[in-house]
N, C-alpha and C positions, 0 to 999 in steps of 0.2 A: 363167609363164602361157603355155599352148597356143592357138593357133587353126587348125584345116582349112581350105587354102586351093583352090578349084576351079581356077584359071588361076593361075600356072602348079600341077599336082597338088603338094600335099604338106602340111608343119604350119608353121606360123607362131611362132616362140619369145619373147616378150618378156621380158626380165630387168632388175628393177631393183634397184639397191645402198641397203639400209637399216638399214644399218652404224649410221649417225647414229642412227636410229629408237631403235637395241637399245642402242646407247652410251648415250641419254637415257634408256630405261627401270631400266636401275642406276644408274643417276646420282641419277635420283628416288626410287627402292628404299633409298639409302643414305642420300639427307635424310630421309626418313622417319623412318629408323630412328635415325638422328640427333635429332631432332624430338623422337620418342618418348621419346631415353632422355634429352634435356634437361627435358622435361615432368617425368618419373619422378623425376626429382633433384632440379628445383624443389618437387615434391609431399612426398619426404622431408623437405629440409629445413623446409620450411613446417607439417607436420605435425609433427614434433620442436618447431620451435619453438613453434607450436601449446600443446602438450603439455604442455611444459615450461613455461609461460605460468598453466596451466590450473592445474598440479599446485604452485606456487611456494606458492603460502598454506598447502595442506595439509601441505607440508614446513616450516615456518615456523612452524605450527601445531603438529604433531606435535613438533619439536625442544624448542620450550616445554613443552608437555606432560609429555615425555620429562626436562624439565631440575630439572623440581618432585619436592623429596623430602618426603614428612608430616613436621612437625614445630610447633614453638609457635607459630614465623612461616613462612610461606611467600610468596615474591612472588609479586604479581599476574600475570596472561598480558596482553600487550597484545591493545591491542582496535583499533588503526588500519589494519584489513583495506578495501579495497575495496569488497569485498561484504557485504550487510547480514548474508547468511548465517553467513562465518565470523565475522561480530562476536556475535554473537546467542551462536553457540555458544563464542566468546573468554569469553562474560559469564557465560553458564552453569558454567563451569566455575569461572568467579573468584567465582560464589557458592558453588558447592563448597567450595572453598579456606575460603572465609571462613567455613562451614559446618564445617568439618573444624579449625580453629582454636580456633573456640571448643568444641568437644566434645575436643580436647585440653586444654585452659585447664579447663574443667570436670573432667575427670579427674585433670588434676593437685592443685587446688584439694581432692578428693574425698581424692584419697592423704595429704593434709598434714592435713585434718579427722580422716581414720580413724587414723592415727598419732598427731595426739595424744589423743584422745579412748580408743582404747585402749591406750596408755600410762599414762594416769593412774588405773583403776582398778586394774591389774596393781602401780603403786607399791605403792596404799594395800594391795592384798594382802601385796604382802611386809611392810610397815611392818606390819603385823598380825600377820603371821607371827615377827618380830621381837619383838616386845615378849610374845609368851606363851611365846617361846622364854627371853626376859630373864626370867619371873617365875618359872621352873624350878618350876611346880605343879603338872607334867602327869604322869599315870603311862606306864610305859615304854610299853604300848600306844599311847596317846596321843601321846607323842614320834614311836613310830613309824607314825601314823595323820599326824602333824602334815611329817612328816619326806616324807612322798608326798604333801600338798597340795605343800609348797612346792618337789618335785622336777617335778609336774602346772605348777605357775605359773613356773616356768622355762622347761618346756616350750613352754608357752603364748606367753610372749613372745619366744621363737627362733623361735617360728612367725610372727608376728606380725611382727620384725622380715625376715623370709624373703619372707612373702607381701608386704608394702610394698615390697623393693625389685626385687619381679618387677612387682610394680602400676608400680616407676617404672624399670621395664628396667636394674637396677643389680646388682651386685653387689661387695660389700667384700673386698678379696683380701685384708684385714687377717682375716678369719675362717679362712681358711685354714690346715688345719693336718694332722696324720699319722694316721689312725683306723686301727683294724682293724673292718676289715667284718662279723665271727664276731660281736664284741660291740657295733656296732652292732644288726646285726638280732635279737641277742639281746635287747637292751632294749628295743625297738622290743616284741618280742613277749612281753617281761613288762607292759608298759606297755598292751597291748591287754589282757590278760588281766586286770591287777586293776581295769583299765576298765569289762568286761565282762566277767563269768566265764560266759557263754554260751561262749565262745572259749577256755577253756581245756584244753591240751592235744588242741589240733583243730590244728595246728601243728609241723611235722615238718622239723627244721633237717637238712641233710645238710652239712657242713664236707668237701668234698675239697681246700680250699687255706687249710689253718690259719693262714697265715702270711700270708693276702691284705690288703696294707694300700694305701690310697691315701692322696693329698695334696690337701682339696679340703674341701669346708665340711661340717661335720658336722649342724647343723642342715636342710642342704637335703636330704642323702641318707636322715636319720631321717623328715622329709617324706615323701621319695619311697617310701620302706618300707613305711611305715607305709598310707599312701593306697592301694597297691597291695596289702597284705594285708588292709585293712579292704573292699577292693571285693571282692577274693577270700570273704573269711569272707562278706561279705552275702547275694554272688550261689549260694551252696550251703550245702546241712547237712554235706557230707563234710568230712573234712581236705583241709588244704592244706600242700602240699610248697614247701620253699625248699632250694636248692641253691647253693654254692659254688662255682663250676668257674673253675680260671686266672681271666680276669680277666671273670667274667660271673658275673651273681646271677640265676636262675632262681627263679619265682615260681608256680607251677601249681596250681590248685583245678581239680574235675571237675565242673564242672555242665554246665548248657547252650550253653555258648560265648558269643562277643559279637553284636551284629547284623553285618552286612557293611557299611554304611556305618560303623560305628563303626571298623570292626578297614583299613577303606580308610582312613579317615583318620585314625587313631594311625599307621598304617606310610606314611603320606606324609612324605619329606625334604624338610625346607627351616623355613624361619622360615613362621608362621603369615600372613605376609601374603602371600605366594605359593600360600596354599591355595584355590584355587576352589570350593568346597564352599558350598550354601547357606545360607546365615546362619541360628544356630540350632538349625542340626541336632544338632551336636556337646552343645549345650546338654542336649538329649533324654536321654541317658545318665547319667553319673554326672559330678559335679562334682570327685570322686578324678581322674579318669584326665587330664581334663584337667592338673590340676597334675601327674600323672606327668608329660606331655608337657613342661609349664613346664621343669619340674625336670633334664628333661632336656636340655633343649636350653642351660638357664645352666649347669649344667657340664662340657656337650660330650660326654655321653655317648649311647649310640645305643639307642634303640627302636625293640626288635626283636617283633612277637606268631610264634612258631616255633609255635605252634598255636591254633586255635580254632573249635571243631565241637562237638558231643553228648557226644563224652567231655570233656570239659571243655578251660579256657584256659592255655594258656603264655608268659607272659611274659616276655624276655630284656633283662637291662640291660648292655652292652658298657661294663664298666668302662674309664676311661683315667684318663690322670696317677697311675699306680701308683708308689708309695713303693720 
């Protein structure tokens, strides 16, 4: 600080030391910040803990959720939440559960009715077939009229025994055995034909692997053949081509193709309770393709659609367990 002084002439200088001053303003500067970043630290952790506080039921919840597999029994979710909320929805769900029990119970119940009830007409078939075979009256026509019912009633009950143990997610490796796939799909496609002679000779076998044999149930794959050329022959007038290749059966008619929700979820992998698709829809279609799907997935082979538009559809079956 300056001052002009008259007596004696000149400037006046005062100077004072505030060293102290500037020492105390970082001193303050550095508790601040101090201050701050203690605040900042109590806020995390309190927010974490917060958080974590908030989020304990929903994880608690979720893991049970998560723990429950469909089946004939399933345990209940507990319901001794805190809040009314997750109890509410603890209960909701364990009426699900108890919902979802008995509609297994009923299905099972449904599978053990339709097994024996269609078991016991198919006896009294053969027992019939039996005794006109015992009374040797029939003329050769008629033996060989008599000789296709009762090849039809075998049919019937391998199909029969096939669809029950897809109805009870089973399958008997005791039926397991060595086929050649030439004469499967060969009888598969005499058996439509004196079923219907609409279909006769609309059916174009091409064999490039004569020798193609797998190890694997023969009734399920005559199924699966059969389902897939009868959807074929329905959905056009033209023929329909079956092909041989290494270890793939090719299935192709030329009509109109499939819709695109149909042909989206026949080519979706996985087991059918991973499908998201609306309930129903798949119903829309044919009641064949689904059991292609069945049929495919109990004995691990792959479906493939390699075409389906205006020129017509291609279906590919990736054979496995080859002989």
């Amino acid at each position: 600080m300056a001052k002009r002084l008259e007596e004696p002439g000149g400037k006046l200088f005062l100077a004072q030391d505030i060293t102290i001053m500037e020492n105390r303003e970082s001193l303050v500067q550095m508790v601040l910040v101090g201050v701050a970043s203690v605040m900042l630290l109590i806020g995390y952790f309190a927010a974490r803990a917060g958080s974590r506080y908030l989020v304990r039921p929903f994880k608690k919840l979720t893991r049970e959720v998560l723990g429950r597999v469909p089946g004939p029994s399933m345990q209940q979710i507990t319901t001794d939440y805190r809040d009314q909320e997750f109890c509410d929805i603890a209960e909701a769900f364990n009426r699900f559960l108890t919902a979802l029990e008995h509609h297994i119970e009923r299905e099972k119940s449904f599978v053990k009715l339709a097994s024996h009830e269609l078991r016991t007409p198919l006896a009294v078939m053969s027992g019939a077939l039996n005794v006109l075979e015992q009374r040797q009256s029939l003329s050769m026509a008629d033996q060989k009229t008599l000789a296709r019912i009762r090849r039809a009633m075998e049919t019937m009950r391998d199909d029969t025994e096939v669809l029950l143990e897809l109805a009870r997610s089973e399958a008997s490796e005791g039926d397991a055995r060595t086929i050649v796939l030439h004469e499967v799909v060969q009888n598969t496609i005499d058996d439509l034909e004196h079923g219907l002679p609409g279909h006769t000779e609309r059916v174009t076998v091409y064999n490039n692997s004569p020798g193609l044999r797998v190890t694997t149930h023969p009734a399920l794959v005559r199924m699966l053949l059969r389902n897939l050329l009868q959807n074929a022959l329905r959905h056009t007038h033209a023929g329909v081509e079956v092909q041989l290749i290494k270890n793939r059966i090719s299935v192709r008619d030329f009509g109109a193709g499939l819709p695109e929700n149909v042909t989206e979820r026949l080519n979706t992998i996985g087991p059918p309770s991973t499908d998201t698709s609306k309930a129903g829809e798949f119903n829309n279609t044919t009641f064949g393709l689904l059991i292609v799907r069945l049929v495919c997935e109990r004995l691990g082979w792959d479906l493939e659609i390699a075409q389906s538009d205006n020129e017509g559809t291609e279906f590919l079956i990736h054979v496995h367990n080859l002989a």
